[in-house]
C-alpha positions, 0 to 999 in steps of 0.5 A: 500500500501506498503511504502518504508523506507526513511532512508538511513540507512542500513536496515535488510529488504533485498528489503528496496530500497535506495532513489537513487534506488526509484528515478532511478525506478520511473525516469524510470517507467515515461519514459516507461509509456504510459499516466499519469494512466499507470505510476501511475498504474505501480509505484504503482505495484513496491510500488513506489510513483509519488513522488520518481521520484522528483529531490528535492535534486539529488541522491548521483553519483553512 
């Protein structure tokens, strides 16, 4: 599986998601999910892990 850089640093990978975008993303992969297998199936789908969705510290505003 593909993992997504963690930095928030500016990256020469043109789709590199930000923290915020993994967070909004995996927020609404959850919402839309019909049980708990089709939301880790779909996250997975966009290379996205269950823990993207965690608010450990919240996304800058924006």
């Amino acid at each position: 599986m593909r993992r997504v850089r963690q930095s928030e640093e500016p990256s020469s990978d043109p789709v590199a998601l930000t923290r915020d975008q993994r967070f909004r993303g995996a927020r609404l992969v959850a919402s839309a999910a019909n049980d708990a297998e089709d939301c880790a199936l779909l996250l997975a789908v966009l290379g996205l892990e269950p823990a993207d969705g965690l608010a450990g510290t919240p996304p800058p505003p924006g």
